[in-house]
N, C-alpha and C positions, 0 to 999 in steps of 0.2 A: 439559611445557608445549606447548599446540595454538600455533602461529604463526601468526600473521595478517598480511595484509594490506591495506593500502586506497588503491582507486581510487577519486578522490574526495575531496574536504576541503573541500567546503563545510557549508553550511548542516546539512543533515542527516549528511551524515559526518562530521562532527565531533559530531552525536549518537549515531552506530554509538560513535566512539570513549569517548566517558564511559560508554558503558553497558558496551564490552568492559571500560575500567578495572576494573568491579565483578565479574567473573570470572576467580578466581584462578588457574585455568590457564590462562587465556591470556595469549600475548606479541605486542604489538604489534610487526613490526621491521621496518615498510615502511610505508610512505605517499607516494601521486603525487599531484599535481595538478599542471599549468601555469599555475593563475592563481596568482602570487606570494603574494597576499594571503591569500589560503586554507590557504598551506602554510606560511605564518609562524604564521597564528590556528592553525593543529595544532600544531606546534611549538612554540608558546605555550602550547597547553591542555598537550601532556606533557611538560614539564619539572617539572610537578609529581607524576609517574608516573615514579621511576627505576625499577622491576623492568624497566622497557622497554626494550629499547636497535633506536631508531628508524634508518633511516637514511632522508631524503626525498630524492624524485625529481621532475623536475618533467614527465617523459614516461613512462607507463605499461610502456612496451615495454622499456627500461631495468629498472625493477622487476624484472617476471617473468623478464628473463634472467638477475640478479644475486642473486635474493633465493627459495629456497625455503620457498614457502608452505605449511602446512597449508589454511589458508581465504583466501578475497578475499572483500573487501565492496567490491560495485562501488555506487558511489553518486553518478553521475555524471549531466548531462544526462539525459534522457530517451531523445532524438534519437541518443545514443551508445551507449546501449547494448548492442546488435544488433553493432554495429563492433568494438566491446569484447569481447564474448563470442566473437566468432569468434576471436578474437586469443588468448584463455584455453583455447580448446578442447581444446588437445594437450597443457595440464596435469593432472598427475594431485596434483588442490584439489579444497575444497569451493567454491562461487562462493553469495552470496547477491546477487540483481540486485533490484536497488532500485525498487520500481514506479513508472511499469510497465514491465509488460519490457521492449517495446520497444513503436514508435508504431503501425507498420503490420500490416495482416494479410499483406502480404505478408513484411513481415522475422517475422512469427509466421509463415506457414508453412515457412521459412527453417530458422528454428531448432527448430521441431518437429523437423525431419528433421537439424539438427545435433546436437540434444541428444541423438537416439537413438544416436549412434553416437561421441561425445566421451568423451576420456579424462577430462574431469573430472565432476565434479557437481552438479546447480543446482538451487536454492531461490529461490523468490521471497519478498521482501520487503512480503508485505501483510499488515503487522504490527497491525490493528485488531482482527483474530480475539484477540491475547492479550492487548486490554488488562482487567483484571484484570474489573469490573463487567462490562462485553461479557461473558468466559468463561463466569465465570456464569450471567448472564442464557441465553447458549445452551446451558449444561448443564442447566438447567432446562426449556428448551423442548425440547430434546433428550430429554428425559428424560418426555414426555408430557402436563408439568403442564396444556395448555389443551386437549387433546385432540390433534386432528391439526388443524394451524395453517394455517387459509384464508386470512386475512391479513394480510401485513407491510407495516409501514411504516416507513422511513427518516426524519430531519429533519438536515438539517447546516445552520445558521444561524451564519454566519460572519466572519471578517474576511477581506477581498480577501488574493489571493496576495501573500506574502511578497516583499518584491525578493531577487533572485539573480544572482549573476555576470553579468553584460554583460546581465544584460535576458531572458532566454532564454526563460524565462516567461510572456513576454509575448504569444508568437505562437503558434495554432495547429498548425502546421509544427515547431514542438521539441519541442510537449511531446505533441501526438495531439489535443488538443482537450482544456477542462475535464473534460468526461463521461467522459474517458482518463483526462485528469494526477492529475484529483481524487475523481474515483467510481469507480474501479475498486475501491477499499478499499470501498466499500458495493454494488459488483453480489457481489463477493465473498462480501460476507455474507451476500447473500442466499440464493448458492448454497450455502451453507454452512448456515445455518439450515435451509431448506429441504431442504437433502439433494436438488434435484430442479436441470433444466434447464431453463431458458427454454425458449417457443418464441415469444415474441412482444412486440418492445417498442415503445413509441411517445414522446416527447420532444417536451415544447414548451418552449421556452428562448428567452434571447437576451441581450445584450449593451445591460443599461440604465443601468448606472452606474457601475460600476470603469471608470480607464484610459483613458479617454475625451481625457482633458485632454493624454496623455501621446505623446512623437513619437519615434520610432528610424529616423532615418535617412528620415525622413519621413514614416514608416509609422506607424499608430495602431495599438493590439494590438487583437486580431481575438478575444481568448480571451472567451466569455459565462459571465456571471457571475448565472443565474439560470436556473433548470429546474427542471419537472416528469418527473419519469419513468416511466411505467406499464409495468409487466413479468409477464408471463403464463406462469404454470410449467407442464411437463407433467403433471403431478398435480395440476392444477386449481386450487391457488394464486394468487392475484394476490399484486404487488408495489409499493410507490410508493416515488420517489426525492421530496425535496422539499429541494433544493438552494436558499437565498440567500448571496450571497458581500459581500454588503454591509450587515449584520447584526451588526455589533461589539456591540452593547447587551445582543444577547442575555442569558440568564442561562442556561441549558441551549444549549451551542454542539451538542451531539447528544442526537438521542431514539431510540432504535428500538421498534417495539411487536410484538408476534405477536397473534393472538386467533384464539380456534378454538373448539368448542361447550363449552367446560367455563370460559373467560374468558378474560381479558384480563391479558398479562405486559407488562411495561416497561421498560425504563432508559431512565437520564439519565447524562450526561456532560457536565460534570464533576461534579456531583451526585452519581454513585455509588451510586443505590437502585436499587434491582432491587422494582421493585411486582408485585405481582399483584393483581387486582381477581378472583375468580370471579363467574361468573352470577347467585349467589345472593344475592348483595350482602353476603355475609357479610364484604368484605373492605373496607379495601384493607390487605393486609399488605406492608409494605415491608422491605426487608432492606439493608441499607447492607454494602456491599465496598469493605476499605480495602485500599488499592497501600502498600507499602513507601517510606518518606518516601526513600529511596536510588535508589530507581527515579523516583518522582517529580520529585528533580532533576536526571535526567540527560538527559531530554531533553522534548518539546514534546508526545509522545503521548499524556499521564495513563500511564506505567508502559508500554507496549504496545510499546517497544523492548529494552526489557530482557527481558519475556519469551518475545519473540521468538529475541532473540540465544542466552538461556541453552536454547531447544529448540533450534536451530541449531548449538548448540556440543555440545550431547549427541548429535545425530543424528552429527556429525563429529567425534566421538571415537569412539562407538561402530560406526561404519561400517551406523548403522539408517537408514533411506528419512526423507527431510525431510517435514513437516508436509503443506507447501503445494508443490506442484511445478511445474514448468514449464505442466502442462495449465491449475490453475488459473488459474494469471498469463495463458497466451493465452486463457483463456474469460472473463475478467474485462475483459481489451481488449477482447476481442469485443463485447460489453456496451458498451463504452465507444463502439467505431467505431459500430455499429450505431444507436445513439440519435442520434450524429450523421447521419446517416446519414437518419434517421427527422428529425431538425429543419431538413434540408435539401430532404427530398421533403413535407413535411408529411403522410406517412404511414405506417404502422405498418411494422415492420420484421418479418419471419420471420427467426427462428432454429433451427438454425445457418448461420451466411453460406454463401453458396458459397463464397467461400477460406480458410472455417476449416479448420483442419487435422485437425480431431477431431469426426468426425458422431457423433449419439445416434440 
């Protein structure tokens, strides 16, 4: 049995947890959080899970001194996670950090220069690459179907952020900014699809109708909940984000498209087709990708936690290099800071920053 642990039991670690339930070698036998409430609703999710035998903490550093882990799944704050990983460095675990890695490019070049040299070993958690349609969809474009792909388009039409623990969410300052908290799962993809690097984004956003109404300590949240994003790859590529967060109605809550000189490919989410349209008008052939109804109820991703976790748990049994690693999670911030970056100057951002860690 691989051991696990988890910092974290909120909202989404408590989706790490149902989805490790459905991986038969793994043993749950640690879990931290300090908010009470978190670490009762864990508690309460596994007691219907005896192969486990948990014991909870409600201070992380307690955990890791008493509890030898095979893996952690940090799943904390945003704001925390930089503070957290430095604290895991001198174990010899797998760590999967929960996106995004952390908020600043300064604590990303931090930890560029930690992870080179830590006994443990880190994954990031931008589990959108495996949800099942997405895979797909990019093995396909991977695989040449529309030619060489000039370009992409993102849609995430949405419901406003979820509430969380004391609010935390709410403020630019926890979480890096939306373009951080919530787009770094699609700069991601794009680098991904793409196979290429930005070298140029630009961002028009802002803050027209979430949250508005709402006061913490007299403050109103500052996070915007609406943007365009354009992203210019060095291969000539363009890219668009097209972000609304106050879009419940939706019926397709994500689209992504590719097109290149042979057509045009597609998906929808939650929909689940993977289209292709060629030039010739001979199409549209659609192909429908079904997730495991097991995966489906274990947490809020359409399936994209599950098979995240289950490459995670193969890369750290088998002692093989993780999917997604540290560079992508800080080039994916980068992404994120930069656009802000770009909706605060009202102009275009060059890429890579000056205090990225990692030039092209």
């Amino acid at each position: 049995m691989t051991k696990y642990g988890l910092i974290g039991a909120g909202m989404m670690g408590q989706e790490h947890l149902a989805n490790l339930n459905l991986i038969e070698d793994a043993e749950i036998i640690a879990i931290a959080d300090p908010d009470a409430g978190s670490l009762n609703a864990s508690r309460a999710m596994m007691q219907n899970h005896p192969r486990h035998g948990v014991t909870y903490y409600d201070q992380y550093q307690d955990m890791i001194e008493k509890e030898a882990c095979d893996a952690i799944i940090l799943a904390t704050p945003n704001f925390t996670h930089f503070g957290i990983v430095q604290d895991l460095a001198h174990l010899d675990t797998a760590i999967l950090i929960e996106k995004p890695i952390c908020t600043t490019m300064e604590d990303a070049r931090a930890l560029a220069v930690l992870s080179a040299k830590a006994k443990c070993r880190l994954a990031v958690g931008l589990e959108y690459r495996y949800m099942p349609p997405l895979a797909r969809f990019i093995r396909r474009a991977h695989a040449g179907e529309t030619g060489q792909v000039r370009m992409l388009s993102i849609r995430e039409h949405r419901f406003p952020f979820l509430p969380k623990v004391n609010d935390w969410n709410r403020f630019n300052e926890n979480t890096g900014g939306t373009l951080v908290e919530k787009c770094c799962h699609f700069f991601d993809l794009m680098r991904h699809i793409l196979r290429d690097e930005p070298v140029r984004i630009y961002a028009s956003g802002a803050q027209d109708v979430n949250h508005l109404d709402e006061s913490y300590d007299g403050r109103t949240p500052d996070i915007i909940d609406n943007a365009f994003v354009v992203v210019d790859f060095r291969g000539g590529a363009r890219a668009v984000l097209d972000l609304c967060m106050y879009a419940e109605g939706s019926e397709q809550q994500e689209a992504v498209h590719v097109v290149g000189e042979q057509g045009k490919l597609e998906v929808t989410i939650p929909g689940a087709d993977v289209i292709w349209s060629p030039r010739d008008k001979s199409g549209p052939f659609v192909e429908h990708v079904d997730t495991p109804d097991e995966a489906m109820r274990a947490g809020q991703h359409h399936g994209a936690t599950y098979f995240q976790l289950q490459a995670f748990h193969q890369a750290v049994v088998s002692g093989t290099p993780f999917e997604i690693t540290v560079e992508d999670g800080i080039r994916s911030l980068e992404m994120g800071v930069a656009a802000h970056r770009s909706l605060e100057t009202g102009q275009a951002v060059t890429l890579p920053l000056d205090d990225t860690p990692y030039k092209t």
